[in-house]
N, C-alpha and C positions, 0 to 999 in steps of 0.2 A: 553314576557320576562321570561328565567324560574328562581327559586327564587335561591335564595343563595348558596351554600353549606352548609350543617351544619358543625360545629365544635362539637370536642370531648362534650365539657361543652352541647350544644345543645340536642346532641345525647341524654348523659345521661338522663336529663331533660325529652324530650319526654318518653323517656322507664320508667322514673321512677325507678333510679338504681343510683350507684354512681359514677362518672370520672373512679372511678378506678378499678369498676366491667367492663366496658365497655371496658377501655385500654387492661385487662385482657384477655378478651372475644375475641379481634382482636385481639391480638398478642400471643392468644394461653397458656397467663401464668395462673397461679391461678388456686386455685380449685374451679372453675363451673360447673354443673350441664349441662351438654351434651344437654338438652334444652335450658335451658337459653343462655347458647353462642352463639347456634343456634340461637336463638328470635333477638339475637342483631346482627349476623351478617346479618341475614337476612334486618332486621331494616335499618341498615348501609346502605348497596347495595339499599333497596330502595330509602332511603331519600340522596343517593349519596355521604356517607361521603369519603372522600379521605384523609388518614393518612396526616399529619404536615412530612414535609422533618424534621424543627428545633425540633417538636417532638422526632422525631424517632434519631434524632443526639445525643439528648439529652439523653434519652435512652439504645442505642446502643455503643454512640462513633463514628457512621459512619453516613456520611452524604446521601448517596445513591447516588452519584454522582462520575462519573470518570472523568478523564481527557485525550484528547488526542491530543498527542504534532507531528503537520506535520514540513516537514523541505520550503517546499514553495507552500502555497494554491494557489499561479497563474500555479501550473504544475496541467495540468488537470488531472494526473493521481490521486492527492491527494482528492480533492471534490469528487471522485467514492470512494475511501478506504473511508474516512469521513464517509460518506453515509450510509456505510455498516458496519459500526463499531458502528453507531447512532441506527440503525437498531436495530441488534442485544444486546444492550445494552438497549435498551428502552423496549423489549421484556423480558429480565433480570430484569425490575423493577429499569433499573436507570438510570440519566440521566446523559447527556455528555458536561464537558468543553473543548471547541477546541483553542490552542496557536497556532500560527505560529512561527516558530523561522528563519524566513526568509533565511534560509539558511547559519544562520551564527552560530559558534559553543562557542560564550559566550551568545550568545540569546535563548539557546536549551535549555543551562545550566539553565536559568533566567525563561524561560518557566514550567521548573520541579518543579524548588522549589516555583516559585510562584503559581501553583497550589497546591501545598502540604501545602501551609499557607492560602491555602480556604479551606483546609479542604475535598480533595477526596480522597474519600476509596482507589485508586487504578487509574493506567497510563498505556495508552496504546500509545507508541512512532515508530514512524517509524524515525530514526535518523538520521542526516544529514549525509552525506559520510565520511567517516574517523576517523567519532569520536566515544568514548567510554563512553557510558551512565553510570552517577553517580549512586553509588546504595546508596541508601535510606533506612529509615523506611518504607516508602510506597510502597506498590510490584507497578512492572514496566515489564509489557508485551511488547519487543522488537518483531517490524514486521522488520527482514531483510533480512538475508539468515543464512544457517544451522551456516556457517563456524564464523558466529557474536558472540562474547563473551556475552553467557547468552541471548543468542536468546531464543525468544520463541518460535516461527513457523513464516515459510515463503512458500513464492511459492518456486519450483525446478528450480530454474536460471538456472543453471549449465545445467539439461536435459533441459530444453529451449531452449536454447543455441543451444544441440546437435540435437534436432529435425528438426533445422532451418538447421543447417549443412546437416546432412542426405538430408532434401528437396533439396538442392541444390547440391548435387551431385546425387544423383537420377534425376535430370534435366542437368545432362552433366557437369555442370559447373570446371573448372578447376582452373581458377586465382580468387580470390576472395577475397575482401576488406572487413575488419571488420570494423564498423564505431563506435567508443567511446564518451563520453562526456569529462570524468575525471579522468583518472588511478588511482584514491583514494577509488573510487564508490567500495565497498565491493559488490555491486550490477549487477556493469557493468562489473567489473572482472568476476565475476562468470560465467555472459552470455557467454562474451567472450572466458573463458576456456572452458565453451562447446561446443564451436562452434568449436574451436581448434581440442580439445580431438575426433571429426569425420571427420576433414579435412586432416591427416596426409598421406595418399595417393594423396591427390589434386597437379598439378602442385606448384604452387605457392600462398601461405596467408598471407596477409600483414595488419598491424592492422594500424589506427591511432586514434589522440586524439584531438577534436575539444579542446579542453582549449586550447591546445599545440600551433596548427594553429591561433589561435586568441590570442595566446599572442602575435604572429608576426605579423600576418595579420589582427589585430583590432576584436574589436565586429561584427559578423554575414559577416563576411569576407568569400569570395569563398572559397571552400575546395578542389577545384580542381581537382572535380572530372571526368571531362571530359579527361583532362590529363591521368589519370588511366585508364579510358576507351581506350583511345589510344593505350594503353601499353598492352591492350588484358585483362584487367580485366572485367567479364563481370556480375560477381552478386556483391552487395552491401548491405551487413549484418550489419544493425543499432539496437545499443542496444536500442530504444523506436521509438513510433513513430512520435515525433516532429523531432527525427535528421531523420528518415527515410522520413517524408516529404521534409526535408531542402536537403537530396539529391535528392529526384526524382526530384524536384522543379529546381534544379543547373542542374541537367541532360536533365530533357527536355528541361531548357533554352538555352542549347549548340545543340538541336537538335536532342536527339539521345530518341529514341523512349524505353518507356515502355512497354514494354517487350522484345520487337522484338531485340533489341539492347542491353540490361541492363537487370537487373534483380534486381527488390529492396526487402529488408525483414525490420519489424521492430516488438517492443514488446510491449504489454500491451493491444493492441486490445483495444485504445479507441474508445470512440462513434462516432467520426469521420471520423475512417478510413477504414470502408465501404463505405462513402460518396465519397471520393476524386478520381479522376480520372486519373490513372487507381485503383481500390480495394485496400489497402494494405494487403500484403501477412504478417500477426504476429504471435504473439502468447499471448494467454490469459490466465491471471490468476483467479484462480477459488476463488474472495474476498469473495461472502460468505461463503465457507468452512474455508478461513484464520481467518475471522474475528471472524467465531464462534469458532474456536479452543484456539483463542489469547482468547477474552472475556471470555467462561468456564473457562481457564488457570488459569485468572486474580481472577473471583469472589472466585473460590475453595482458593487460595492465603489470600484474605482480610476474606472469612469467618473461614480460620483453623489458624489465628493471633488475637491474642490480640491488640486489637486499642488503649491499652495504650502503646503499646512494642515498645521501641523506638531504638531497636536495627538494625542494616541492615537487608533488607527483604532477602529472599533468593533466589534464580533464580526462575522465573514463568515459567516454563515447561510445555507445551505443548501434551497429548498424541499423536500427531502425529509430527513431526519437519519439513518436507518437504512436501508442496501440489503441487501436478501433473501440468501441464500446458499444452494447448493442441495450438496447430500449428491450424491454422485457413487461410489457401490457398484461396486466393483470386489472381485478374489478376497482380498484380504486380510483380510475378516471373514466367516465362517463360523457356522453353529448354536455352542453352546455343547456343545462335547463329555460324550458321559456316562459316560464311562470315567473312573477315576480318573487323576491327573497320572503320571508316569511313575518307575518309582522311580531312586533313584539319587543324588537331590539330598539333600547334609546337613545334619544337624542343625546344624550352626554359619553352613550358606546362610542356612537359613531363620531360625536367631535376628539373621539378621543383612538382613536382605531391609527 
């Protein structure tokens, strides 16, 4: 069993010194003797002393701990950002409060400020779609996209977007479905406009928007994508890749083969979508370049503010604002077949697609 940690009072005691030569000595204040602080740091690291977080609160004004507000921890893309923002912050020397605001935009609200009445230096938010994060005394590192008011850094959605485009007409393709979650997502617009901004030569681009469809057609209702198929669309560009599952899934339940027939794209390159059958064809974001950008962002912010100032902080900036994304081709996207669609699909699919 190994024995305790000591405490400051402990420390002192052994060395034979005073609380206050010792507190001195670690946190670099006072005037000692370039041995002696040495003897105690040294001392310290032997006998394992580890600074008091309420210590150093007390001290400082700052607790050593951040916060970081997701908008729904069941989307598995947010436990990878988490992760990587835990990461990076724990290497910084400090540790991470995690809220959920389940997606909803007076629970986001409720998330900031109840972390800001526990007392964290500093919030790192990825925001739910639509909405416009309060500004605070406490700086507040936003992960969204460039175009977000008082963004801090994000991935390149937009070239995203257009890389995914590019692949897909570099493999023939002509008619081509954008697949959306929510025309609010500042996120999935983004995608979407990139994908746009390289398809303007294509035959035919037609977007839709699974909210849209499930307001009419219920919860996790067909999206009818076999119908489009009919209609000569032959790739299927999803801004993530749960909807890019949910169509390959609707697609090869109608029969129609991946790749050979379709062609799927989706983003964010989770840990899953290598696994699934056929590869998905996405594109990934490069988290921990994001997250060390937001985190440096954030601490430079808490450590050049007064922790009594109880004024609005000012935007945490970033020195870089947009990180690169890279396309990551796997067998889910294929040539543009030249065969015609398959028959079988009807006339009331396709008046209805």
């Amino acid at each position: 069993m190994k024995p305790p940690r000591p405490n400051l009072s402990e420390l002192a005691r052994h060395l034979g010194v005073s609380i206050a030569t010792v507190s001195n000595a670690l946190s670099g204040k006072g005037r000692l003797s370039p041995e002696l602080a040495k003897r105690i740091r040294d001392a310290a690291d032997r006998m394992g002393y580890v600074p008091s977080q309420a210590g150093r609160a007390l001290r400082t004004g700052r607790s050593g701990v951040l916060g970081l507000v997701l908008p729904d921890i069941g989307n598995p893309l947010y436990p990878e950002i988490a992760q990587e923002i835990e990461r990076v912050a724990t290497n910084a020397g400090y540790g991470v409060l995690i809220a959920n605001s389940r997606d909803e935009i007076a629970a986001q609200d409720k998330a900031i400020f109840q972390l800001i009445e526990r007392g964290v230096d500093g919030i790192v938010i990825v925001p739910r779609r639509g909405t416009t994060v309060p500004e605070t005394a406490c700086p507040i590192a936003i992960i969204d996209t460039p175009t977000t008011p008082r963004n801090t850094v994000s991935a390149d959605h937009f070239e995203g977007g257009a890389q995914v485009a590019r692949h897909l007409r570099a493999l023939g393709h002509e008619k081509i479905l954008l697949i959306g979650d929510d025309p609010s997502s500042n996120v999935q617009n983004a995608r979407v406009n990139g994908m746009r901004s390289q398809l303007a030569e294509a035959r035919e681009v037609e977007t839709i928007w699974i909210v849209e469809i499930e307001a009419k057609g219920g919860k996790s209702c067909a999206l009818g994508l076999a119908a489009w198929r009919a209609r000569g669309f032959s790739a299927f560009a999803c801004v993530s890749d749960p909807h890019a599952l949910r169509a390959l899934t609707e697609l090869q339940s109608a029969g129609i083969a991946i790749p050979a027939k379709a062609t799927i794209t989706g983003f964010d390159n989770l840990q899953w979508s290598s696994f699934i059958s056929p590869p998905l064809t996405t594109v990934k974001m490069n988290m921990p370049e994001i997250a060390t950008l937001a985190l440096d962002a954030l601490v430079e912010a808490i450590q050049a503010r007064d922790a009594s100032d109880d004024t609005p902080s000012p935007p945490v900036t970033a020195r870089k604002a947009a990180v690169p994304m890279e396309l990551v081709i796997r067998r889910s996207s294929g040539p543009a077949p030249k065969e015609q669609p398959a028959a079988g699909i009807s006339q009331e699919e396709i008046k209805h697609a």
